[in-house]
Structure formats: C-alpha cells, structure tokens
C-alpha positions as CSV (number, residue, x, y, z in Angstrom):
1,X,-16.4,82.9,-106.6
2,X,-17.0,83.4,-102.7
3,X,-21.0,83.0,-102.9
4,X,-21.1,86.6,-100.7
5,X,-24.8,87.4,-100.1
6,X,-24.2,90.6,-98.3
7,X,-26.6,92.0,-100.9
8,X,-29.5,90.1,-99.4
9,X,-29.4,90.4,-96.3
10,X,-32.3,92.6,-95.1
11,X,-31.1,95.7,-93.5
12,X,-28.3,96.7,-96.2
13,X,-29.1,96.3,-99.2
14,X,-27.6,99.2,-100.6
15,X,-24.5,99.3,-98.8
16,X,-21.1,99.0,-100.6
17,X,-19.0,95.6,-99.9
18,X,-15.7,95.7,-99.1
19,X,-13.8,93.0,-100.7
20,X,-12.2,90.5,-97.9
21,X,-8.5,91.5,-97.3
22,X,-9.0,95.6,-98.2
23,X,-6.9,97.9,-96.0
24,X,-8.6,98.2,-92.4
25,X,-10.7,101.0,-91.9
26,X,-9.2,104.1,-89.7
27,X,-11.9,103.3,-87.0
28,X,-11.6,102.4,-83.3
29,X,-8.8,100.0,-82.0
30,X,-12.5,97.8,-81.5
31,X,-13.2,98.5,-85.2
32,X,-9.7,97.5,-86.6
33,X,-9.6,94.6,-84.8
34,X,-12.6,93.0,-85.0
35,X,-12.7,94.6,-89.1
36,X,-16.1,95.6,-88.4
37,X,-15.6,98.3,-90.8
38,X,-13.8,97.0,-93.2
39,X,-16.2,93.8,-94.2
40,X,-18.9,96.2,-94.5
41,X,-20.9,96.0,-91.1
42,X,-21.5,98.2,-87.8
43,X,-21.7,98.1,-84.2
44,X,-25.6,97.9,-84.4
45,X,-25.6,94.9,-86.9
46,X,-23.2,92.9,-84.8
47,X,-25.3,93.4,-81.7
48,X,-27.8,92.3,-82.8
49,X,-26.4,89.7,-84.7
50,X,-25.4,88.5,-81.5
51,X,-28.5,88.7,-79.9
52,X,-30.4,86.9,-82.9
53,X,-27.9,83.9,-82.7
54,X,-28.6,83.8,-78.8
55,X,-32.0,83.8,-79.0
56,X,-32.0,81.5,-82.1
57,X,-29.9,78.2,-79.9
58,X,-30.9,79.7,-76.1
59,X,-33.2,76.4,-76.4
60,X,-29.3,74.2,-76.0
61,X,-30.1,75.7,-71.9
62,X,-33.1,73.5,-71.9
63,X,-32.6,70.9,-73.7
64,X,-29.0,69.7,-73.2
65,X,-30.0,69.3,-69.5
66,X,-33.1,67.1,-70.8
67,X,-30.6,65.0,-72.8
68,X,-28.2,64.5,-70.3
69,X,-30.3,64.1,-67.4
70,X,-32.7,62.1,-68.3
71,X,-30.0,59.6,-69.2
72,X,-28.4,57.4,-66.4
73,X,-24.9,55.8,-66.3
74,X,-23.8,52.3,-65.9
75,X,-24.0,52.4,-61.9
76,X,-27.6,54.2,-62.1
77,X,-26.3,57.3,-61.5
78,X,-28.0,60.8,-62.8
79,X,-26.7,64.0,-63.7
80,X,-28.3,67.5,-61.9
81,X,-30.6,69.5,-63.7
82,X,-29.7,72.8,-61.9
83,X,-26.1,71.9,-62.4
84,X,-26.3,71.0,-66.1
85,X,-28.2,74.5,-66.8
86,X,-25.5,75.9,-65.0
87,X,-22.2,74.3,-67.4
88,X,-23.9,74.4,-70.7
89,X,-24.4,78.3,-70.2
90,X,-20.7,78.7,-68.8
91,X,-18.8,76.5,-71.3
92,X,-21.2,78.4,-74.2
93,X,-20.5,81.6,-72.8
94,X,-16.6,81.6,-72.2
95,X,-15.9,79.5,-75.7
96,X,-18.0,81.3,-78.0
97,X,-16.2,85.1,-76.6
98,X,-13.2,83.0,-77.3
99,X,-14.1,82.4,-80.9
100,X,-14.6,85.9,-81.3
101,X,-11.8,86.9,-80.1
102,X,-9.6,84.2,-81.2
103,X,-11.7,83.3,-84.8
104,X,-13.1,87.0,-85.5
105,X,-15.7,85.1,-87.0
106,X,-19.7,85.8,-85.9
107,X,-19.6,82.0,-85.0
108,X,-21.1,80.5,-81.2
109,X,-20.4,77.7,-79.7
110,X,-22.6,75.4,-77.5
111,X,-23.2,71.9,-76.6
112,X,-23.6,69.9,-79.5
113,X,-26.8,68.1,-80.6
114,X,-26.3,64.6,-81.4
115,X,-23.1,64.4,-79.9
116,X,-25.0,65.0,-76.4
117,X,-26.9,61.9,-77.3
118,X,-24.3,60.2,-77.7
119,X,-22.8,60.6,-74.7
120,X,-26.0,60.5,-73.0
121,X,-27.3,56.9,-74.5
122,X,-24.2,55.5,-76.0
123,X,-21.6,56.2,-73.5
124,X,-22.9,56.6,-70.2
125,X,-24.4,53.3,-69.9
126,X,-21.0,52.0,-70.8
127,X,-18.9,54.0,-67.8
128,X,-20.1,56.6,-64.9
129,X,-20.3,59.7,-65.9
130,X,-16.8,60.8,-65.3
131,X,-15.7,58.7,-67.6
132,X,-17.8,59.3,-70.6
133,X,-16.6,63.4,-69.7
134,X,-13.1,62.0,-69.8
135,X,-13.5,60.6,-73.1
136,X,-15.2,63.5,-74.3
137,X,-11.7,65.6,-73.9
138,X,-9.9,63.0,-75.2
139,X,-12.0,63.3,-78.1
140,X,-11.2,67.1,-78.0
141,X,-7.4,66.6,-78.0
142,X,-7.5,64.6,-80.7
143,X,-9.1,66.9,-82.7
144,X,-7.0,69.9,-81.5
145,X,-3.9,67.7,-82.6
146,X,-5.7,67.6,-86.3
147,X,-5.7,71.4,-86.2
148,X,-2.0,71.7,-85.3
149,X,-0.4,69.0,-87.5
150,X,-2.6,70.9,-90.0
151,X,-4.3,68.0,-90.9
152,X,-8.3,69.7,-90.2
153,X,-7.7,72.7,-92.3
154,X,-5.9,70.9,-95.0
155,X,-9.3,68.7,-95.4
156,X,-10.8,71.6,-95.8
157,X,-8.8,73.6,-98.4
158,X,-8.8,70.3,-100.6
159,X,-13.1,70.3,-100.9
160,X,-14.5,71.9,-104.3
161,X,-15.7,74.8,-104.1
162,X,-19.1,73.8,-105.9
163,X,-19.3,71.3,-102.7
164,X,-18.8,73.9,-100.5
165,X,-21.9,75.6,-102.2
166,X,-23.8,72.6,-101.9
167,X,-23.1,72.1,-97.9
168,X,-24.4,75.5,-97.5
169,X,-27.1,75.1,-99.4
170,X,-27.6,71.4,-97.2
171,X,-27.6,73.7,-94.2
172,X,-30.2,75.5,-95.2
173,X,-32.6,73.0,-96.0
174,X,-31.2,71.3,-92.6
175,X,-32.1,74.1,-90.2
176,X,-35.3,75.1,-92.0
177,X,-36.4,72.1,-91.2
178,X,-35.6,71.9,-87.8
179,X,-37.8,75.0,-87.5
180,X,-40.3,73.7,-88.8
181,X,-39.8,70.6,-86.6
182,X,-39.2,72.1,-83.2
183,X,-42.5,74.4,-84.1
184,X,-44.9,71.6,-84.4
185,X,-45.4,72.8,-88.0
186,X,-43.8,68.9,-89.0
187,X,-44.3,66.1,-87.0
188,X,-43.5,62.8,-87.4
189,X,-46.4,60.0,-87.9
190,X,-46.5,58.2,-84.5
191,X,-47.1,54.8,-84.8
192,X,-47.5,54.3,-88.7
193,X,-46.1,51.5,-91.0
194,X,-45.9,51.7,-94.7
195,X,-46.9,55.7,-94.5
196,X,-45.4,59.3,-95.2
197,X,-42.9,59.5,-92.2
198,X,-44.1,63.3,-91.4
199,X,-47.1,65.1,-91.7
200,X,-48.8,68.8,-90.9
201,X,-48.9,69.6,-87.6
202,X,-49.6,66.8,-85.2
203,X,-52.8,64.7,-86.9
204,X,-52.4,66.1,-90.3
205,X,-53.5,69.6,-89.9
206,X,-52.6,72.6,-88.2
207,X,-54.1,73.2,-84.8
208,X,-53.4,74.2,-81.1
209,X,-52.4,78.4,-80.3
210,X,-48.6,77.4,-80.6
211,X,-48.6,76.6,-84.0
212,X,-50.5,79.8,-84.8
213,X,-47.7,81.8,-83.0
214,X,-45.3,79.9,-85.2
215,X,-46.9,81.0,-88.4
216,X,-47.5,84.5,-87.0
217,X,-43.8,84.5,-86.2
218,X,-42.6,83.3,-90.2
219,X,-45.2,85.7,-92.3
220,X,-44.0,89.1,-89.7
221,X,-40.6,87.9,-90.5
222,X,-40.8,87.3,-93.9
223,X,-42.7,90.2,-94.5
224,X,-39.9,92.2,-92.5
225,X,-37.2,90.6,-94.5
226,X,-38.9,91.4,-97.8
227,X,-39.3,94.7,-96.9
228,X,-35.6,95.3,-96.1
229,X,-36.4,96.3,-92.2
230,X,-33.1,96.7,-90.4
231,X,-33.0,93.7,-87.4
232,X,-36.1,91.8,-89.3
233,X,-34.9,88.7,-87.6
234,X,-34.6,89.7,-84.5
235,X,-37.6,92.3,-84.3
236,X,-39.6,88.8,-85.4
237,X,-38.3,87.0,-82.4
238,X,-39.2,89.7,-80.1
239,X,-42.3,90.2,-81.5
240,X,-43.2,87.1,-81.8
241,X,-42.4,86.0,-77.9
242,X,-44.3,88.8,-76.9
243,X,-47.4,87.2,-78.5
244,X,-47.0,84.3,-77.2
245,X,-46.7,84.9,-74.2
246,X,-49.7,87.1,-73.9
247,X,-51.6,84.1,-76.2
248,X,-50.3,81.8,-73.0
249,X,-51.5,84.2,-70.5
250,X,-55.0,84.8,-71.9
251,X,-56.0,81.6,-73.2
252,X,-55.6,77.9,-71.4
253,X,-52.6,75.9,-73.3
254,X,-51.2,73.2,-71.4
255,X,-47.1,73.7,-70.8
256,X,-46.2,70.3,-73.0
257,X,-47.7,72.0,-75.7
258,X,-45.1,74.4,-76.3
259,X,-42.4,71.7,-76.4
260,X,-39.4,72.3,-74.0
261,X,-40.2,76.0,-73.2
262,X,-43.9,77.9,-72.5
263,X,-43.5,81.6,-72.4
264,X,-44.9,82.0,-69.3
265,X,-43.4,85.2,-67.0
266,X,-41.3,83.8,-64.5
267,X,-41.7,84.1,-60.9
268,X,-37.7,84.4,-60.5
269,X,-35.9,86.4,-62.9
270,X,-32.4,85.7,-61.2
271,X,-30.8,82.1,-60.4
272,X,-27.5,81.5,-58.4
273,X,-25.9,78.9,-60.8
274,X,-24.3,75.8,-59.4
275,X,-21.0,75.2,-60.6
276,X,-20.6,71.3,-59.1
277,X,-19.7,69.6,-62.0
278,X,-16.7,71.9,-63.1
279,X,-14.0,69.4,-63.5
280,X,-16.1,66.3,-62.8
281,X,-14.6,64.1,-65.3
282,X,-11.9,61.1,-65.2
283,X,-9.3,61.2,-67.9
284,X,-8.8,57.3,-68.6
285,X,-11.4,55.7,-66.5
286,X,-13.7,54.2,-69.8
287,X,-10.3,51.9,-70.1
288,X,-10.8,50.3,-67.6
289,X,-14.3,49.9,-68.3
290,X,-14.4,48.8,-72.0
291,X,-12.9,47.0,-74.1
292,X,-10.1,49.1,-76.5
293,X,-12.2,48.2,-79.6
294,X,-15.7,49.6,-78.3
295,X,-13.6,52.5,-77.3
296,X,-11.8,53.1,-80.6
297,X,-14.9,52.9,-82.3
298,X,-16.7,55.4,-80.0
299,X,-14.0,57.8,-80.5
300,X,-14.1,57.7,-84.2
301,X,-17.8,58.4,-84.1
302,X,-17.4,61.6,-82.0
303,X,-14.4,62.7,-83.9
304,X,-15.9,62.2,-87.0
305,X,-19.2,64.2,-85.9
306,X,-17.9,66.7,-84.7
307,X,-14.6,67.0,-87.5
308,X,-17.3,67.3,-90.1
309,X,-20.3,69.3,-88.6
310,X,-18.2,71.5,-87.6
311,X,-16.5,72.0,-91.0
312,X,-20.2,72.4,-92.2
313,X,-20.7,75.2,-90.1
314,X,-17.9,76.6,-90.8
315,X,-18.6,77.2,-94.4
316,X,-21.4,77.4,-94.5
317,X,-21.9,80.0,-92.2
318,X,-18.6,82.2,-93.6
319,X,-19.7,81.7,-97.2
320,X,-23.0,83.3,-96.4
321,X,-21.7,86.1,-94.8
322,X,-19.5,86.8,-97.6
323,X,-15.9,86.3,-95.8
324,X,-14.5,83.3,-98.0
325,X,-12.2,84.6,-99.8
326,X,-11.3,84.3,-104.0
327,X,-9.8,80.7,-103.8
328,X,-12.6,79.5,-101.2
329,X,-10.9,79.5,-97.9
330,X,-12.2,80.9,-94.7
331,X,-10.5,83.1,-93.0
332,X,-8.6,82.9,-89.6
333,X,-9.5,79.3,-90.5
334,X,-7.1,77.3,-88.2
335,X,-7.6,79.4,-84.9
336,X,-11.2,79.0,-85.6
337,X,-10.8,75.2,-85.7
338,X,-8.4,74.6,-82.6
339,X,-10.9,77.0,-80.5
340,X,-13.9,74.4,-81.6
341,X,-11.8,71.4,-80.6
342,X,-11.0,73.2,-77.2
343,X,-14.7,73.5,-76.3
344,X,-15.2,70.1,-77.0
345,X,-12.0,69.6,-74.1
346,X,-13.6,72.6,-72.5
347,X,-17.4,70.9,-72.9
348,X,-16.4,67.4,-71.3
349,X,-14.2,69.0,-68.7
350,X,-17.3,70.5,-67.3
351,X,-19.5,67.9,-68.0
352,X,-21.6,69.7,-70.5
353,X,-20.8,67.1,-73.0
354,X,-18.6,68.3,-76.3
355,X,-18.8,71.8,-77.3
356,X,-19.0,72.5,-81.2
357,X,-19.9,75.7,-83.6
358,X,-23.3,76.3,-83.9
359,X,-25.3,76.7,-87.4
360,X,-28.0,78.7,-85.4
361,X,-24.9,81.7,-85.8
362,X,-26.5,81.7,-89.7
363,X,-29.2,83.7,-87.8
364,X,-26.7,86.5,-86.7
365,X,-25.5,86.8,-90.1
366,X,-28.9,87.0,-91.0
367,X,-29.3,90.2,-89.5
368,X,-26.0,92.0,-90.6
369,X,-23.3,90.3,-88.4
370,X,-20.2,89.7,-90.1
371,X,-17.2,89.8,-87.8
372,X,-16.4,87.8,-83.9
373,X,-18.1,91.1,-82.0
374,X,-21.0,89.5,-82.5
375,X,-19.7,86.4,-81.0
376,X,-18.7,89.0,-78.1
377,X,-22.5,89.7,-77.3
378,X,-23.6,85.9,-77.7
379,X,-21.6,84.8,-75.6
380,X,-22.0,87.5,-72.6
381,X,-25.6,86.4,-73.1
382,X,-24.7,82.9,-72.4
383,X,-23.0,84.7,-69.4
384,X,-26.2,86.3,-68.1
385,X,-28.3,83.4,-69.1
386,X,-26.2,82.0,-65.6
387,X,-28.2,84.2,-63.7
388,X,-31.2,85.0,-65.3
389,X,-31.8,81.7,-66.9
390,X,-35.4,81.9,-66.0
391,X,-35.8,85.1,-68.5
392,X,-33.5,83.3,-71.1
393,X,-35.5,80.6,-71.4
394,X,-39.2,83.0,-71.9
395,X,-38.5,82.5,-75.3
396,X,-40.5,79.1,-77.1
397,X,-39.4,77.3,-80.0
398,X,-42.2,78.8,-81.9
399,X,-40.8,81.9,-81.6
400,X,-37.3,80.7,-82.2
401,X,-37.8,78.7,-85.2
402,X,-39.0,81.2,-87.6
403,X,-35.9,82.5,-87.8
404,X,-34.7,79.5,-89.0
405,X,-36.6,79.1,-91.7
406,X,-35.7,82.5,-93.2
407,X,-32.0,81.7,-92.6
408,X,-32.7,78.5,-94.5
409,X,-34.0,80.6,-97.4
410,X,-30.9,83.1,-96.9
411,X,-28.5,79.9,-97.8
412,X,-30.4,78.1,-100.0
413,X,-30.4,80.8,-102.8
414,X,-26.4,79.6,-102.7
415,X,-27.3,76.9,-105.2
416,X,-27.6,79.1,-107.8
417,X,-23.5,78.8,-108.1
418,X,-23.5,75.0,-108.4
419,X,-22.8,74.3,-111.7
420,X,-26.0,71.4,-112.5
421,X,-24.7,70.9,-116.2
422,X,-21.4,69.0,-114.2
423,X,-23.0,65.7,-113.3
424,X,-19.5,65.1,-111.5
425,X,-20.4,68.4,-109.1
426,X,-24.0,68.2,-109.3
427,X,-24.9,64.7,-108.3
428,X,-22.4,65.1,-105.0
429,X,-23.6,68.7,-104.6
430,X,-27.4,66.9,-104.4
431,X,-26.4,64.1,-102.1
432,X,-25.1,66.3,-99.8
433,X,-28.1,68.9,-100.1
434,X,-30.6,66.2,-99.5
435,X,-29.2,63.5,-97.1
436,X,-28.5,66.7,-94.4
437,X,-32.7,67.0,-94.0
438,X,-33.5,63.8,-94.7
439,X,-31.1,62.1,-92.1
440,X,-31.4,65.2,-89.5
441,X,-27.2,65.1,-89.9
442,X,-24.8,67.8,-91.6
443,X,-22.1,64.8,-91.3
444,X,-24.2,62.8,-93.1
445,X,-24.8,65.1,-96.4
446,X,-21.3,66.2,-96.3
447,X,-19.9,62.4,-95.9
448,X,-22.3,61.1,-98.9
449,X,-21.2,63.8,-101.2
450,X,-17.5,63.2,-100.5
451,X,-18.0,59.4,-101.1
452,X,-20.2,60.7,-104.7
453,X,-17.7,62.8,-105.7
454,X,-14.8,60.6,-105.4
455,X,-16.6,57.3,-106.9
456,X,-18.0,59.8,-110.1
457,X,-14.5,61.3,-110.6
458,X,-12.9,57.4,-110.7
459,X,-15.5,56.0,-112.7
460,X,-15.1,58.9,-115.5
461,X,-11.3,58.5,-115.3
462,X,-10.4,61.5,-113.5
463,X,-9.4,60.2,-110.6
464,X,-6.0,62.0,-110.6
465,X,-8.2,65.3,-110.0
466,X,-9.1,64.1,-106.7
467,X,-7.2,65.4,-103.9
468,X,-5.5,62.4,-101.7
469,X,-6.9,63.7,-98.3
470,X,-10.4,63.3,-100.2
471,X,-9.5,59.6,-101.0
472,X,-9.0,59.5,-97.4
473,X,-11.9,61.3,-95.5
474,X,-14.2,59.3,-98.3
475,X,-12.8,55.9,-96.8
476,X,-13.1,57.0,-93.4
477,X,-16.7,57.9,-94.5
478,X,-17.4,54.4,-95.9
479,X,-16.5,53.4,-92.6
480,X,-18.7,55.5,-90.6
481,X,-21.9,54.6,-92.7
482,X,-20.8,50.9,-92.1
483,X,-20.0,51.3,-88.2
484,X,-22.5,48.4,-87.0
485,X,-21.8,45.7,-89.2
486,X,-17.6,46.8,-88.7
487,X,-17.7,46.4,-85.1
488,X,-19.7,43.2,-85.3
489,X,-16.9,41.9,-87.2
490,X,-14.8,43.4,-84.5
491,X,-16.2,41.3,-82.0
492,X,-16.9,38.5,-84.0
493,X,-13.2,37.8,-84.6
C-alpha cells in the first residue's frame, strides 16, 4: 500500500489518480517532464503549491540569521545580519530549483533547524566561523558519499513500510505542533518545577490580538479545507496576513509580540543583498583547533541529523502526496538524496549553515502539488525574497502556522494503515509517533522506533526478519542517545 491521500486533499476531490509509473501524458515538454499530468495535478496546483511551501518556511529568512548571529565564535567574532539574510535566501533558492529539477519531487530546501544550532552553539565556540562552515561541507561530502556508495537509499528501502506510516504520521503531530508553538497558542511554563511543561497561551489562557489572528487563521482554513475550496491553504495564509496586518495597524501591539515577524508594511520593499560570506569557510581549519575525538563526535551528530531528518521528510512528504510507489519506495529517490547532501556542502560553503529538505513542503502538497514545478516556484521565491526580503518577511508566524496544523491533520489520518493488532509494528510505529513532538526532533522518533523494532523483533525470535543495515542504523542510534556519557568516556580514557 502507498498511503496516497490525493483523495483528501482539498481542491480535488473528485479527480481521477493516476497510478505512479502510468505512460506520461501527451502534454507540454514542461508537463512530461516534470509528470504534472500524469500524477494527477496542474499548473495551478503546483503554483500554488509552491507558493504555500514558501510562505509556510519564509520564517528560516528570519530566524536563521537570529540563530546564527546572535551566536559568537571562539575569537569573539559575529556573523552579519544583512549578510546572513542574504545566503540563507540564495543557498534556499538555488538548491530547492535544483531539487526540482534534479528530484521532480515538490520538496524545498533551506537551512536546517537544529542543525543551525548546532553550529551556532556547539561549534562555533569551538573554531571561528570559517571553520565550523568548513566542517559543515565536510559533513555534506560525507553524506553525498552515502548516497553514491548507495549506502543512504539502501537504509531506506530496508524500513517497513508500517514504519514508514508511522514517521509520517510523527510528522504530522511534529509540525502541528510547531504551529501551535510558533503561534503562541502553546507555550512553555517559564520558570516552573514539578508542573505541566506547556500550557495555553502564555499564562494559561488565550490573550493578546496575535493569538486571535492565529485562531482566525485555523477555523477560515479549516473551514476552507472542509469545504473542498481549491488553494484553501494558501487563500488562509493570505487572508489571514491581511488581517493581521490591518489588526497591527489599527490597534497598539508591541513588535515582540508577534515573535520574530510583525506584519507591519514595510518602508522598503526592495533590498540589495550582500553576498560577503559566499565562500567564507576553511576546509580543515577545526583540526587544528580540536581534538580528533571532539571532532568525530561532532560529525556524527550532524550526519546523523541530518541522514535521518531528511529521510523523514522524505517519506513522509512523498507518501502524502501519493508518489511511493507499490513496494514503498520513493521515487527518483537517490538524486533526491545526493541534491540534499549538496546543500548541506552548498549551505556551509556560504555560510548559511547545512541545507536540508524541509517538512514545511507538506504544505504544498497540501494544496495539490505533486511534482518538482512546485519546487520551481519556491525556490524563485527564495530568489526574490533577495530583493524584496522586506515583503517576504510581512508574513507572521500566526499566519504561517495554521497551515501547519492542517497539514498535521493531512498526515496524521496515515495511521489508519498501521496495523495496531502487530505489537511488533505498533509499539515502534508509537515511539516514533510520539517521541518526534515530545522531543521537538524527527531524528529522535525515527531513531527510537528503529531501536523498538529491532529489540521486539529479537526478543520474539524473529530476529532473522530484520534487515542487517537496520541492525546497524539501530546501533548507531544507541550511540547517538548515549553521545554525552560516550565522549566522557572518550576523554576519560
């Protein structure tokens, strides 16, 4: 079973699927090669596809450079705001057209979450900032050799496809509740010991305009959605920004209140980007800088990140637009993996930190996009977002985020094809559902489950059902979730 959802998403309900791997359509040379046709989609879904998915992760051009610039190095130094705006929009735009055209998969890449912070508070105040870049693309190399020894896709084939179910269904849960996070609709308890770690809004009930706009933005979208309007995500997001800004025109909300972004009209709609840290990196400098343990410990983190969140992503995101094919497998699956592990070269070359597939890209599928065109229009946003980043960035979180949380409804129905009466599937497949919210980590929820799956299989005597590279990546896991007291032993000996 491919777990297509085609049927649900809510502009074409009633149209016909074509079955992945049907003869191409008769169409344009656009239309045969990007198969818009033939998996059941048009030019207008894709575009806006491609426009939800920007809209949806436009917040990576604020935040990254908050991430990375508010961090210093170990010589004091700072990275440029201007300049960071400027390489996290250009790496974004050039690598996610490339996975479109490379990956014909509606799939965007950006600077990664998480693996910017590590950079930012891990390795930076280990090394200058060059270095930390340069170990970045090392990183990147390392996981393009995975993809061409076949190693990466092989991981991938071997996963059940129950699990595969289940780390959708993970991701769904995962980015609704960033939604709900970076709306102020969940926050955590500030200062509280022996209490609920989150709560309502920011004291325990709902309060403050930008919340409001939040839960404007989720019942029009729902409502939308549930009425089958064609573009329901995106109209929301439009819709919604619209109110908000007038809301932060007419009524007196401080800027903090809207988190990273108030949608105020800007005074400039056009910016000349600054392209000064193109290249600013130093391949083998953090050699000389730390010791080769540290350093082969800090690789393995990133790898390991950004191996399995991407492979998350991956799935996650093809299975919900119904392009896995009969056995499971994604399609195009091995260009689509060395493209991710060249924007993570591509994202530390330019010192934007590593560059990964986004699950924000659920949100173009969301609104009918099925094929890399919509990758196409993301990332020539991303290239306009270099010049009008002033008009990118009028759109808040609370208008963002309610996307999300319809998404996250879009990929949780996928657990209806887990099969619960298999505690062998079903106690991985919840591991790996729950641990991705409850640790803010798709590596995480997919790492538990592997380790659940393999000890359940062994302890019921099937072990010999478990493929070897799972035996592997589960051992490599045990050694992630154990990383601090391993490199104490490290250094102890």
């Amino acid at each position: 079973m491919s777990g297509r959802t085609v049927d649900r998403t809510p502009e074409t309900p009633e149209t016909p699927k074509t079955p992945v791997g049907a003869a191409p359509s008769r169409g344009s040379a656009v239309d045969r090669y990007f198969k818009i046709s033939e998996r059941g989609s048009t030019y207008g879904r894709e575009i806006r596809g491609g426009f939800a998915t920007f809209f949806t992760m436009a917040y990576i051009l604020v935040l990254n450079p908050i991430i990375l610039g508010g961090a210093e190095d170990k010589f004091g130094a700072h990275l440029s705001g201007p300049q960071l705006v400027t390489v996290t929009a250009l790496v974004a735009a050039v690598m996610t057209a490339i996975m479109g055209l490379g990956g014909n998969l509606p799939l965007a890449v950006a600077a990664g979450l998480g693996l910017n912070a590590v950079v930012a508070f891990q390795l930076a105040p280990l090394m200058s900032w060059p270095d930390a870049m340069g170990l970045i693309v090392l990183e990147g190399l390392l996981i393009c050799g995975l993809v061409v020894t076949g190693l990466r896709e092989a991981v991938m084939h071997a996963i059940p496809q129950s699990l595969k179910q289940a780390i959708s269904v993970g991701i769904g849960l995962f980015i609704a509740f960033i939604g709900f996070i970076d709306a102020g609709f969940v926050t955590r308890i500030p200062g509280e010991t022996g209490s609920v770690p989150v709560q309502l809004g920011a004291s325990g009930q709902l309060a403050g305009w930008p919340v409001l706009v939040f839960c404007l933005g989720v019942l029009l979208t729902v409502a939308l959605v549930a009425r089958k309007v064609r573009g329901a995500i995106l109209i929301g997001i439009a819709v919604t920004t619209v109110v908000a800004v007038v809301i932060n025109e007419i009524a007196d909300i401080a800027p903090a209140a809207w988190g990273l972004t108030a949608p105020s009209v800007p005074e400039d709609i056009v910016a000349a980007p600054d392209f000064g840290l193109v290249g600013a990196f130093s391949l083998f400098g953090a050699f000389e800088q730390i010791g080769v343990v540290t350093l082969v410990l800090l690789v393995f983190t990133l790898l390991l990140s950004d191996f399995f969140d991407t492979m998350g992503t991956v799935v996650g995101v093809s299975n919900e637009a119904g392009l896995l094919d009969e056995n499971g497998k994604v399609p195009n699956l091995g260009r689509v993996l060395l493209i991710d592990g060249a924007a993570a070269v591509a994202g530390g070359a330019a010192s934007a930190s590593s560059n990964t597939s986004y699950i924000e890209s659920a949100a173009g599928v969301g609104e009918g996009a099925r094929t890399g065109f919509a990758s196409l229009v993301t990332g020539a946003l991303f290239g306009l977002s270099l010049f009008l980043a002033p008009l990118a960035l009028i759109v808040p979180a609370q208008a963002a985020a309610p996307a999300l949380v319809v998404v996250g409804f879009l990929l949780m129905a996928q657990v209806r094809n887990i099969d619960w009466e298999k505690y062998e599937i079903a106690i991985p497949a919840f591991l790996t559902i729950v641990i991705m919210p409850f640790t803010y980590s798709i590596t995480n929820g997919i790492g538990a489950g592997f380790v659940a799956y393999v000890l359940i299989k062994t302890v019921l005597g099937k072990a010999r059902e478990v493929h070897w590279l799972l035996w592997g990546t589960a051992a490599l896991f045990l050694v992630y979730f154990a990383i601090d007291p391993v490199e104490q032993l490290f250094h102890a000996g």
